[in-house]
C-alpha positions as CSV (number, residue, x, y, z in Angstrom):
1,X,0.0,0.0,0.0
2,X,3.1,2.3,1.3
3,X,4.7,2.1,-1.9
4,X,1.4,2.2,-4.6
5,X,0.9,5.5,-2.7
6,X,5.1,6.3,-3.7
7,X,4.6,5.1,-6.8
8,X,1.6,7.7,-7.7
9,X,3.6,10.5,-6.2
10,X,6.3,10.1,-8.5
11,X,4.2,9.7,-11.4
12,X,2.2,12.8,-10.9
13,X,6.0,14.6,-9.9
14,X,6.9,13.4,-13.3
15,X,3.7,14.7,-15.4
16,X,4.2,18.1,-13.8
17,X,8.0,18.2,-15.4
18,X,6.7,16.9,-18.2
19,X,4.5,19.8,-18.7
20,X,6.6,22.5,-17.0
21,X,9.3,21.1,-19.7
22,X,7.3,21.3,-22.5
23,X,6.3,25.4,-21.7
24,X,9.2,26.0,-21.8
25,X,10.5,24.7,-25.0
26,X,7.2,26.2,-26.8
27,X,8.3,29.4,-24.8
28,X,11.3,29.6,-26.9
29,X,9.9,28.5,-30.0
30,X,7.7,31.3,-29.4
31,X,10.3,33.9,-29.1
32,X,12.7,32.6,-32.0
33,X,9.6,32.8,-34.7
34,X,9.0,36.3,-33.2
35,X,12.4,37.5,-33.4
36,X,12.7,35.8,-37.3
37,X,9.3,37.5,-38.2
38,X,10.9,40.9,-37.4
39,X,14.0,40.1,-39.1
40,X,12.2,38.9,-42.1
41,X,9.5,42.1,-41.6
42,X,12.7,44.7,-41.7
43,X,14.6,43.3,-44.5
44,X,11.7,43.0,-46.6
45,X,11.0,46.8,-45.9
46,X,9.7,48.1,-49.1
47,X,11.5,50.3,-51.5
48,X,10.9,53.2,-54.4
49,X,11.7,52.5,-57.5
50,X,14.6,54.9,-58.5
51,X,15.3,55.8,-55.4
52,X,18.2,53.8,-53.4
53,X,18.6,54.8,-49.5
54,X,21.4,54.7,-48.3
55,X,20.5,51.8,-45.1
56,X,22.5,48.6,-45.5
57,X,22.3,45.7,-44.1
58,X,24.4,42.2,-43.5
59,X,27.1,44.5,-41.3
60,X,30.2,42.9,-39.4
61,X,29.9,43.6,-35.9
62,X,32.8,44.7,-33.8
63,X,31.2,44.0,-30.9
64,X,27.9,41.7,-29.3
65,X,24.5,43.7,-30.3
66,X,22.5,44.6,-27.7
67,X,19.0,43.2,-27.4
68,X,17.6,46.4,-28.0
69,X,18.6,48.4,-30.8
70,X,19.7,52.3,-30.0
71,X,18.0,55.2,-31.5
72,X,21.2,57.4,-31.6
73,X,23.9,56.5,-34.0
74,X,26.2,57.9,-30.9
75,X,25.3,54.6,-29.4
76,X,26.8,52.1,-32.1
77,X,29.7,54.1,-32.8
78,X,30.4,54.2,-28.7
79,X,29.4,50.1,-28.6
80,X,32.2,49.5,-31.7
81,X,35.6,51.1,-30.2
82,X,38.1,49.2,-31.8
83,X,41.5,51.5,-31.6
84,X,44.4,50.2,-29.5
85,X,45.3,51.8,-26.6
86,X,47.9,54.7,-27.4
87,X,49.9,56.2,-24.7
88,X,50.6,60.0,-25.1
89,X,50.7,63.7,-23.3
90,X,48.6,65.0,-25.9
91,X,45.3,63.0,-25.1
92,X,44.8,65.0,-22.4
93,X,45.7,67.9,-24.0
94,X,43.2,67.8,-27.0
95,X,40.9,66.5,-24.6
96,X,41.1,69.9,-22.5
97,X,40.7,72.1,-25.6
98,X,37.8,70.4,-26.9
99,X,35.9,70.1,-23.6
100,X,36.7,74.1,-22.9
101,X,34.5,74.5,-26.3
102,X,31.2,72.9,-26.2
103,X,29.8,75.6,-28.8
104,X,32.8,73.9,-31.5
105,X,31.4,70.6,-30.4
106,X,28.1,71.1,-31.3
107,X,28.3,72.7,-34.7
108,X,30.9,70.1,-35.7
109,X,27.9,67.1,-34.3
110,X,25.1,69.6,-36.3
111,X,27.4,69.8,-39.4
112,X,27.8,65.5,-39.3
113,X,24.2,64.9,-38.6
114,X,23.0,64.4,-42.5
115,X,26.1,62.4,-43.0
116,X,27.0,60.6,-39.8
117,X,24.1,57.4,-40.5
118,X,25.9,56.7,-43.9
119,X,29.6,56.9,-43.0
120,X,28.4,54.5,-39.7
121,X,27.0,52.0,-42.3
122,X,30.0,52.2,-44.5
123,X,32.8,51.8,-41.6
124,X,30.8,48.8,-39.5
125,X,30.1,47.0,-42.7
126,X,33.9,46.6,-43.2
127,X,34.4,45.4,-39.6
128,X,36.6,48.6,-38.7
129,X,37.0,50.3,-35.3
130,X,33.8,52.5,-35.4
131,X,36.4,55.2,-34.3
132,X,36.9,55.4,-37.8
133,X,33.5,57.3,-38.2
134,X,34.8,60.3,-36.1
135,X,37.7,60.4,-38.3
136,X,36.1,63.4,-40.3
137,X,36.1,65.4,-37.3
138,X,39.8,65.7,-36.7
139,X,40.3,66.0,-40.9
140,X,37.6,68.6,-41.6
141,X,35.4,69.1,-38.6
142,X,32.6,67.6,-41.4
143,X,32.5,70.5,-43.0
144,X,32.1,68.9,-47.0
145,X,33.9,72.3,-48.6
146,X,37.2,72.1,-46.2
147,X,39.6,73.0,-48.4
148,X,43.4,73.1,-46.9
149,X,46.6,74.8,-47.5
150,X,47.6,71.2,-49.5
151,X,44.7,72.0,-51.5
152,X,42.9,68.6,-49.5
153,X,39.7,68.5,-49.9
154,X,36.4,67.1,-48.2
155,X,35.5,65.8,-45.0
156,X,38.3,62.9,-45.7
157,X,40.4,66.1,-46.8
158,X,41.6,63.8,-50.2
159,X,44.9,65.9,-51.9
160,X,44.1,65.7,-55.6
161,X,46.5,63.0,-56.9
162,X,45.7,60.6,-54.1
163,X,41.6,61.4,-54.7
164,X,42.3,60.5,-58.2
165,X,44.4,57.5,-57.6
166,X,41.1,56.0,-55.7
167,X,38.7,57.3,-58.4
168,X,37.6,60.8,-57.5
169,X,37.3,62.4,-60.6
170,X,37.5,66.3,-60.7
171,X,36.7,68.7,-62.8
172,X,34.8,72.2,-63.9
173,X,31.3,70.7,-62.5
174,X,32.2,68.1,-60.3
175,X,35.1,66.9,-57.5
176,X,34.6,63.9,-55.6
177,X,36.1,64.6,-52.9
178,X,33.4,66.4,-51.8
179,X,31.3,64.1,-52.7
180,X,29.4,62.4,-49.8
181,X,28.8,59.3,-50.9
182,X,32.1,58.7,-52.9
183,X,34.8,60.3,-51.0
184,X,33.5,58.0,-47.9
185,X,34.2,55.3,-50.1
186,X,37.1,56.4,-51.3
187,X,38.7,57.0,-47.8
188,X,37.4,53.5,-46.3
189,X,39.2,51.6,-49.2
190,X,42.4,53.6,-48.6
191,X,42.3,53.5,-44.8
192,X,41.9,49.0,-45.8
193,X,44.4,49.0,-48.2
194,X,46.6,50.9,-45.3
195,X,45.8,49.1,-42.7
196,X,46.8,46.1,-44.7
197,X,50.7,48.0,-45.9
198,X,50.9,48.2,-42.1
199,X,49.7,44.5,-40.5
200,X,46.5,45.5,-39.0
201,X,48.2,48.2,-36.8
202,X,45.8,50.6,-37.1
203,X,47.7,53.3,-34.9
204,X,50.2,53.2,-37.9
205,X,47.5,52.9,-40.3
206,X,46.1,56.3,-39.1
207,X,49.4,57.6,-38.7
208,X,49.8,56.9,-42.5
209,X,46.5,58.2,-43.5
210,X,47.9,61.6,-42.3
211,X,51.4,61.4,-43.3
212,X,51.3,58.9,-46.5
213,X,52.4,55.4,-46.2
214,X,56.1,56.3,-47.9
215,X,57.3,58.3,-44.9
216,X,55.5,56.0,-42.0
217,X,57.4,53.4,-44.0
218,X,60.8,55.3,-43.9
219,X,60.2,55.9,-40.1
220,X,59.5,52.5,-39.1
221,X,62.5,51.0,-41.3
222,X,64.8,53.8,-39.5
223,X,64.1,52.7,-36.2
224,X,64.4,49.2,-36.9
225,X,68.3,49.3,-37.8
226,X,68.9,51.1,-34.8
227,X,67.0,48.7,-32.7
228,X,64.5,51.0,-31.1
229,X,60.7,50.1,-31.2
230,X,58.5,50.4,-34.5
231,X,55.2,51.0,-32.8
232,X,53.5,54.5,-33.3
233,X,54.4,56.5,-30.5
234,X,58.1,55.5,-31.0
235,X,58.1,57.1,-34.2
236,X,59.8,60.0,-32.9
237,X,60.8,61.2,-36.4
238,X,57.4,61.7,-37.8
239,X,56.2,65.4,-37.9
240,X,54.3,66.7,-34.5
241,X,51.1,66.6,-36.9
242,X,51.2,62.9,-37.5
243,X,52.5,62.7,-33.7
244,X,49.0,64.0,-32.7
245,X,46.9,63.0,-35.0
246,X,46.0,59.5,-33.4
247,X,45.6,61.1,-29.9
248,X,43.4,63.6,-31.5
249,X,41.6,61.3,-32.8
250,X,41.4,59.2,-29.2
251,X,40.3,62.7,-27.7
252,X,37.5,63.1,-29.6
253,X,36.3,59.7,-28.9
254,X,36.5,59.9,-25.5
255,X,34.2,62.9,-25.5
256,X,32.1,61.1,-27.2
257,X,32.1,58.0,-25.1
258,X,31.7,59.4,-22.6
259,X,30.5,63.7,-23.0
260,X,29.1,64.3,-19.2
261,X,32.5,63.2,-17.9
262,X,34.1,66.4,-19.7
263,X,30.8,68.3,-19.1
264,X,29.7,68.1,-22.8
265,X,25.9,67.5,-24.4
266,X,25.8,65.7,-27.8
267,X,22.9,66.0,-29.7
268,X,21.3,62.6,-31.1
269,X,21.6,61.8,-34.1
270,X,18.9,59.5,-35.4
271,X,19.6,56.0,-36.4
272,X,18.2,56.0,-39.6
273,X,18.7,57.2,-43.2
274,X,18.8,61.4,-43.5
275,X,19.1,60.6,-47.4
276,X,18.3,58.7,-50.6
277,X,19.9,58.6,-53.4
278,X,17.7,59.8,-56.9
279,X,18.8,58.8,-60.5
280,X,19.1,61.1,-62.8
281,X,20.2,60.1,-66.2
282,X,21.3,63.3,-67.5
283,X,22.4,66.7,-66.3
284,X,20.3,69.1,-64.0
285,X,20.1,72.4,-62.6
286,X,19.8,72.3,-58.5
287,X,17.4,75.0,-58.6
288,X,15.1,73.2,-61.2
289,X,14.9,70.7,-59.1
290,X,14.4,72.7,-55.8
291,X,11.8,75.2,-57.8
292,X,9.5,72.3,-58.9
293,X,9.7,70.0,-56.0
294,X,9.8,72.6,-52.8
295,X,13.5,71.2,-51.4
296,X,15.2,73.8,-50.1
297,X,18.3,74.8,-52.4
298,X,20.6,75.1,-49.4
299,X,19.5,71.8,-48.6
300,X,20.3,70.2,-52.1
301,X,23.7,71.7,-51.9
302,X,24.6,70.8,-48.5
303,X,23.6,67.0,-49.2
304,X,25.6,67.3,-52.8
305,X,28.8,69.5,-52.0
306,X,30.6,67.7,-55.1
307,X,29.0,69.7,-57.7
308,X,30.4,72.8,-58.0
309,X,28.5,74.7,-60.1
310,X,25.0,75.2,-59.8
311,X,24.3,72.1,-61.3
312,X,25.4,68.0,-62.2
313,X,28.1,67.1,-63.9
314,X,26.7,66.9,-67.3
315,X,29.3,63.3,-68.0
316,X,27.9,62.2,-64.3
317,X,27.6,60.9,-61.9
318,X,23.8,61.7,-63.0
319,X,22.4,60.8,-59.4
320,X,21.3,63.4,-56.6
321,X,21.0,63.0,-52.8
322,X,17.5,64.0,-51.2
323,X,16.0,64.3,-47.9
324,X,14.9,60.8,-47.4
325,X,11.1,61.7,-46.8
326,X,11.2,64.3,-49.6
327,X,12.9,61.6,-51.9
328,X,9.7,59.8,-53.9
329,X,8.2,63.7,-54.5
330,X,11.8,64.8,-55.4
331,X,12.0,61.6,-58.2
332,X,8.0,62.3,-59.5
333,X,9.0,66.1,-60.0
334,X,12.7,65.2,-61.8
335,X,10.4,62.6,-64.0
336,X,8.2,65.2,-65.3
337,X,10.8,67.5,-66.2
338,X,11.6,66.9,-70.0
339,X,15.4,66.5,-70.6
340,X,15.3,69.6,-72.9
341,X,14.2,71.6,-69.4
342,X,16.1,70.3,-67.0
343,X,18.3,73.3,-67.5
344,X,18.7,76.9,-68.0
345,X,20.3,78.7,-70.8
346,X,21.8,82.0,-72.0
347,X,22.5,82.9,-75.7
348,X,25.5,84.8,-76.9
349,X,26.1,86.4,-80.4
350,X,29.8,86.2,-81.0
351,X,31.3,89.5,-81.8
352,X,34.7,90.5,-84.0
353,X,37.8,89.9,-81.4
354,X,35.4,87.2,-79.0
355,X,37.3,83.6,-78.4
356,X,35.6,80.9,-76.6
357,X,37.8,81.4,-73.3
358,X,36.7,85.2,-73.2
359,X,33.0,84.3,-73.5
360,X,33.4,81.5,-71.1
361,X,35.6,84.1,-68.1
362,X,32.8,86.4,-69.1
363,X,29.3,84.3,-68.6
364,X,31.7,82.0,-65.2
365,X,31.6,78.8,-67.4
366,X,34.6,76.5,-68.6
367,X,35.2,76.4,-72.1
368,X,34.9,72.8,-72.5
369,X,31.3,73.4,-71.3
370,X,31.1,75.7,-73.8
371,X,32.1,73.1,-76.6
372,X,30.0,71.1,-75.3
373,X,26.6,73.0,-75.3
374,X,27.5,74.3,-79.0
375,X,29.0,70.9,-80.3
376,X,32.1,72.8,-81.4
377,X,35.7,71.0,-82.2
378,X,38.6,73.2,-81.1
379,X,38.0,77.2,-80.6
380,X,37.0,77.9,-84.1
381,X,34.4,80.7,-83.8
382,X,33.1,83.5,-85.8
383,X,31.4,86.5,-85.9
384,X,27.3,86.3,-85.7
385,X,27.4,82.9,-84.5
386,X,24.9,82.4,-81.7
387,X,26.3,80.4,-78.4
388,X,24.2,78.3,-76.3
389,X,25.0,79.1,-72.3
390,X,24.5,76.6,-69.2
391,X,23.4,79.4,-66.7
392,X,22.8,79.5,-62.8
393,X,19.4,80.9,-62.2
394,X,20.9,81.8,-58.5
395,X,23.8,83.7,-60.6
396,X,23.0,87.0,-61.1
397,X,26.6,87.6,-63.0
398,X,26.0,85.0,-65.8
399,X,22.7,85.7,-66.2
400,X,23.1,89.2,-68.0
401,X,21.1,88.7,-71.1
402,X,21.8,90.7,-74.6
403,X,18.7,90.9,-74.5
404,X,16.6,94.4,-74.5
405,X,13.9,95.2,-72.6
406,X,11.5,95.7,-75.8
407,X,12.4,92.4,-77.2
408,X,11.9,90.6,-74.2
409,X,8.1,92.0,-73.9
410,X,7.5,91.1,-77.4
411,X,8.7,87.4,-76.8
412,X,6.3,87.3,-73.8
413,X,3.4,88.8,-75.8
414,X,4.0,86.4,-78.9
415,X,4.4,83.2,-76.7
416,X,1.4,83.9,-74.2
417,X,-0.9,84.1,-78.0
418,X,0.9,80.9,-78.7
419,X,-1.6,78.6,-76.7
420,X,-4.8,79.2,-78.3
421,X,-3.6,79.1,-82.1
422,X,-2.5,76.4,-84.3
423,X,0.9,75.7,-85.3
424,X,2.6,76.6,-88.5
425,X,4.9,74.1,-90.1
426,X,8.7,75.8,-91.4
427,X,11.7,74.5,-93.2
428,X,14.7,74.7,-92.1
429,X,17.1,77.0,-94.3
430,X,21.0,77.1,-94.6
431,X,22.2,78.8,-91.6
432,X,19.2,78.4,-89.6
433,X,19.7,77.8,-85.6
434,X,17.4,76.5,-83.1
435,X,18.1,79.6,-81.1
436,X,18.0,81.7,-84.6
437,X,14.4,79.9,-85.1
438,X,13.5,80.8,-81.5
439,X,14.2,84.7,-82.3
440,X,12.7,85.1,-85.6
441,X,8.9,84.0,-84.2
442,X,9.7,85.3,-81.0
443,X,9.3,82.0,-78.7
444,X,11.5,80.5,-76.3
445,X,14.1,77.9,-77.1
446,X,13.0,75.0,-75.0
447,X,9.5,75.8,-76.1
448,X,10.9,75.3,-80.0
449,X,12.9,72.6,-78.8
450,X,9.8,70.6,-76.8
451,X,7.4,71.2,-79.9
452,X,9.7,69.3,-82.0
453,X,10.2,66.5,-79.5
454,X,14.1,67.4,-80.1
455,X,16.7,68.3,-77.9
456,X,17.9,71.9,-77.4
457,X,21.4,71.3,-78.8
458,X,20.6,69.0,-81.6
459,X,21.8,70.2,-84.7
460,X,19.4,71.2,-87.5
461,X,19.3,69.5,-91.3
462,X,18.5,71.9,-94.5
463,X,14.5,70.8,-95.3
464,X,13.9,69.8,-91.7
465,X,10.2,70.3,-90.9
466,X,9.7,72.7,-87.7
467,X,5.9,72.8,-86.1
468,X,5.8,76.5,-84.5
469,X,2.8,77.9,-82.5
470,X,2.3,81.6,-83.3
């Protein structure tokens, strides 16, 4: 009887495990489909077409993620320290100057806001020290039009031959330094390629960054014959810049690791895309695009410093970088904008004594632009002959028309009648201009040009049929 009754208890004991046991397991079945629903849910986020933002995904991780993800990008760069530890007097002493001006510190974090998302992106997808991401500040202090006495360039501050040697191209329109997206790039691959030269030392690798890899090389190859150490801070040949660049660098990440410590308030920046990028396909004026879609100007040019002029290179890269919740109304008003409108001309009669690099000082344009826009081979030009000008409409200088006043009422007058009649159909004679047509019946060039379904610098054929609304 005694042991029936022992027997029952052990079996009931053994049920209750059983079903404790079981909760459990289901438990975490539970919260692994949740936690691969979510996954699945973000990466499956949905996207514009023509539009590319600039969130990545599929990252190497320099450190554990936390169960909750941060909403400040502060927070992942602080979480992926990587840099070893350096030893030097001047820690402390950029640490002092930087903490002594907390008005510096926070234009430099406003100034890296609209940037700071991507360049995280870029530097934890390579698996570097997230210190890397603050590397702008000690280079440029983010601002995208740092220009130094070397003639560096960009918030990665790129000298010209070395920002061509890793594809920057530069020219009249364009300079990829300054370029957001492509100097970032640009700068990661080097820093790799560095770090590489030097064996993963990325105290030299920074050092090198600053200095070039030739005389970090010298350095280190000096000290080795006479025995002496071949780490960073033993380089005692290297110039005081290079010699405080790395604790700079260490400086401003301790601020940042920690800002209450040195009695400091960083602003947040959001974890999440400021931009996207649009596609462009061709050339386009800035202002065009801010006039027709209601993005600030400013804004355009701040998120595009690498155009120059006040529009895209017209050989590329034909892409543009938006406010990210501006960016689907931003492609709908580039897509209605016909490619013969998409930017702003000037005409020029050439007069006895002009040549094309004159016109071109005169109207702030290169002369290879000018070439371009006229489809002329070499500088052959000749009196009477009418010149096709990109123009800025935020320019007053190159926007001084030959035009008089009289004309210019006439032309409005003729084109406002234009709407309500029917067009007339003209041939083409010897001589005859798109910008000559445009004068003779008193319409506008891209008017000519969009009736025709042609583009404004085509050149015209003798017996080519014109429509023209009068």
């Amino acid at each position: 009887m005694q042991n029936n009754y022992v027997f029952k208890h052990l079996l009931a004991l053994l049920l209750v495990a059983s079903v404790l046991t079981s909760g459990c397991a289901t438990t975490r079945e539970s919260k692994s489909q949740q936690q691969k629903a979510t996954t699945a849910d973000h990466r499956s986020s949905p996207t514009t077409p023509g539009i590319s933002s600039n969130r990545q995904s599929g990252f190497k991780s320099n450190k554990s993620k936390a169960a909750q993800p941060s909403n400040d990008v502060w927070d992942r760069i602080r979480a992926g320290y990587g840099l070893p530890d350096v030893r030097s007097p001047y820690i402390a002493d950029y640490e002092k100057w930087y903490s002594s001006r907390p008005e510096y510190i926070e234009r430099m974090v406003k100034r890296a806001s609209p940037y700071l998302y991507y360049i995280t992106n870029q530097v934890e997808a390579r698996g570097m020290p997230m210190e890397i991401a603050l590397l702008p500040a000690i280079e440029s202090a983010y601002k995208p039009h740092a220009l130094s006495r070397s003639k560096a360039a960009g918030i990665w501050q790129f000298i010209p031959s070395t920002g061509r040697h890793y594809g920057l191209k530069q020219n009249y329109w364009y300079d990829g330094r300054k370029d957001i997206i492509a100097a970032t790039n640009a700068a990661l691959n080097y820093l790799e390629k560095l770090n590489k030269d030097f064996k993963g030392d990325w105290a030299l690798t920074l050092a090198a960054y600053n200095a070039g890899e030739g005389r970090v090389g010298r350095e280190i190859k000096k000290n080795a014959r006479r025995g002496k150490p071949i780490n960073y801070t033993a380089l005692t040949g290297l110039r005081l810049e290079t010699r405080r660049y790395v604790p700079k660098l260490i400086a401003i990440s301790n601020m940042i690791k920690n800002p209450q410590k040195y009695g400091l308030q960083v602003a947040v920046v959001p974890n999440q895309p400021y931009f996207s990028e649009i596609r462009l396909g061709s050339q386009i004026d800035l202002n065009i695009v801010a006039d027709s879609s209601g993005v600030p100007i400013k804004e355009l040019k701040m998120l595009n410093p690498g155009f120059k002029r006040w529009a895209t290179d017209p050989a590329g890269p034909h892409r543009l970088l938006v406010p990210v919740d501006e960016a689907v109304v931003v492609a709908d008003a580039i897509a209605r904008i016909p490619q013969s409108q998409r930017m702003r001309w000037d005409y020029y009669t050439v007069r006895k004594g002009d040549s094309l690099n004159r016109i071109a000082r005169k109207h702030h344009v290169s002369t290879a632009s000018l070439r371009k826009s006229n489809k002329i081979n070499g500088n052959l030009i000749h009196p009477g002959q009418n010149l096709l000008i990109p123009v800025s409409t935020s320019s007053n200088k190159a926007r001084q028309y030959e035009r008089t006043a009289s004309k210019t009422t006439t032309r409005k007058t003729g084109t406002a009648a234009n709407a309500a009649s029917k067009p007339v159909t003209v041939s083409v004679r010897k001589g005859d201009t798109l910008w000559s047509l445009s004068r003779r019946y008193n319409v506008s060039l891209n008017e000519l040009a969009r009736w025709n379904q042609i583009d404004v610098n085509d050149l015209l054929h003798m017996g080519q049929k014109l429509k023209i609304w009068r």
